[in-house]
N, C-alpha and C positions, 0 to 999 in steps of 0.2 A: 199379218201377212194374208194377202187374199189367196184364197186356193184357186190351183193351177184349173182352170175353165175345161180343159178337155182330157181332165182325171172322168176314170168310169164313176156315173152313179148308177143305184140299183136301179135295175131296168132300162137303161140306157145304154149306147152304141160302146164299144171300148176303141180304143185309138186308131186299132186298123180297119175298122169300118167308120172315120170319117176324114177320109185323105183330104178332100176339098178344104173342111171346115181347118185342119191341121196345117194346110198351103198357106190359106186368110191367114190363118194364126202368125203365122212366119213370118209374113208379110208385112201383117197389120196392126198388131197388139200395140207396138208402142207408139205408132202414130196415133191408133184411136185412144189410147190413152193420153196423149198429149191432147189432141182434141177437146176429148171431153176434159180435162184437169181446168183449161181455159173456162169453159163453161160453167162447172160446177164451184171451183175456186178448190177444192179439194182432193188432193193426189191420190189418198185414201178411196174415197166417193169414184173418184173417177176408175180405179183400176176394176170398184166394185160392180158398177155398170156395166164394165164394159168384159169383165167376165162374165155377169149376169146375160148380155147378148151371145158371146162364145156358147155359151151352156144352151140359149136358146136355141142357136144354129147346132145343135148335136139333135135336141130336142124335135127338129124342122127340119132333119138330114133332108130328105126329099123334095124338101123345096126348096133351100141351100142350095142343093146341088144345080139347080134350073139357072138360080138367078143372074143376070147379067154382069151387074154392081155388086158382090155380096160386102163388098168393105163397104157401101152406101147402103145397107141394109143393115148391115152391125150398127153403124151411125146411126142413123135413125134409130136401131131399137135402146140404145144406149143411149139417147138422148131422152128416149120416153122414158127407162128407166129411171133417171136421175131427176124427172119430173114429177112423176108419180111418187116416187119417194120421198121429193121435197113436199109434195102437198097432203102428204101421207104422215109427216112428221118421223120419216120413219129413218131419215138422215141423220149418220152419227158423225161427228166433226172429230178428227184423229189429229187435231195442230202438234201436238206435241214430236208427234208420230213424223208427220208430215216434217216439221222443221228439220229431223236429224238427216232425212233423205233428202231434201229441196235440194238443189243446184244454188251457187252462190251466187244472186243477180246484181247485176248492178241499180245504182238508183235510180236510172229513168224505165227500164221494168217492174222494177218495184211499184212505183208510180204507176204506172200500167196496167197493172193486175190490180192496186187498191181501186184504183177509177173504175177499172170493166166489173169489179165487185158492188159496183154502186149503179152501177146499170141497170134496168128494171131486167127480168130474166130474159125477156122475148130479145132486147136489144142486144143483149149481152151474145146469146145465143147466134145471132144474124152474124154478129162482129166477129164472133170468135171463130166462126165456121169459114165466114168469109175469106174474112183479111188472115187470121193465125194458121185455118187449117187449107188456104188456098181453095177451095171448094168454089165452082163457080154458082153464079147464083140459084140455079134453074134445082141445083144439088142442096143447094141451103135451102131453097123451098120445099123438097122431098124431105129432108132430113128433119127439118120444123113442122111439118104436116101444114104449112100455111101457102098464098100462093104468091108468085116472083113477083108483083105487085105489092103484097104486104110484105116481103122481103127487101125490096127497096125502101119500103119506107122507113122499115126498125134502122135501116143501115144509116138513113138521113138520120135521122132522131139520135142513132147509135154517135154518129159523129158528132153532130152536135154537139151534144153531152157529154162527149168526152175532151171536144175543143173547150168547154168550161172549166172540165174537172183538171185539166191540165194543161191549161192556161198559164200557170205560175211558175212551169220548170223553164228551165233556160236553155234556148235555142241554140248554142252552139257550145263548144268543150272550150272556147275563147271568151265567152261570157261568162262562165262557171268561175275562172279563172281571175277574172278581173271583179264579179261580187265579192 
């Protein structure tokens, strides 16, 4: 279980000095968690992030508190997060974990998630922000640190790649039926 992001630590704000960062919190947690889960493939990972950004924003009260976006600046830092860690080797894979709390998908999700898994990270990232977390593009280039021109293009590539990788399912619940 990931600890709760805006628990005191030594030396840091306690709850009723970060009303803002507590509002985001209410707001935001389980969308930027679903966000990131798409991203990273891992539920575990994902909630670790995006606590690791919450702890930031206590850490940044002062600037937190300015910013215009602050659930676009969780995003961002939670996407770095989960980069830096991946290249860090510092990412622990919790499946077991993971399976007993997953939601039960059906198989064209499933399919879904195995394909965006197979995405190289940059494209997967583009996709997942895009199209799962609604984010318009200009948002998906902030949040990737890249710009709306290389943001278009992981999305072309993204698609692509995923018109291959899931090519094979069958196009209607009338096909299914009669395979």
């Amino acid at each position: 279980m990931v600890a709760h992001p805006l628990q005191p630590v030594a030396g840091q704000a306690r709850h009723a000095d970060v009303p803002r960062v507590r509002t985001v919190f209410e707001a935001s947690y389980r969308r930027l968690v679903g966000q990131l889960y798409v991203v990273c493939g891992d539920l575990t990972e994902a909630e670790e992030v995006v606590a690791e950004a919450f702890a930031r924003a206590v850490q940044h009260q002062r600037t937190f508190e300015r910013l215009d976006n602050p659930e676009a600046w969780l995003r961002t830092v939670a996407v770095n997060v989960s980069r830096t860690r991946f290249r860090k080797g510092l990412r622990v894979v919790h499946r077991e974990h993971d399976e007993a709390r997953r939601p039960a998908l059906d198989d064209e999700r499933l399919a879904l998630m195995a394909a965006l898994r197979r995405l190289p990270t940059p494209q997967r990232e583009a996709i997942a922000l895009f199209y799962l977390a609604d984010l318009p593009i200009h948002e998906v280039a902030t949040a990737t640190g890249v710009t709306v021109g290389t943001v278009k293009s992981r999305l072309s590539r993204g698609r692509a790649a995923l018109a291959v990788l899931l090519a094979d399912l069958p196009d209607s619940p009338e096909e299914t039926r009669r395979g």
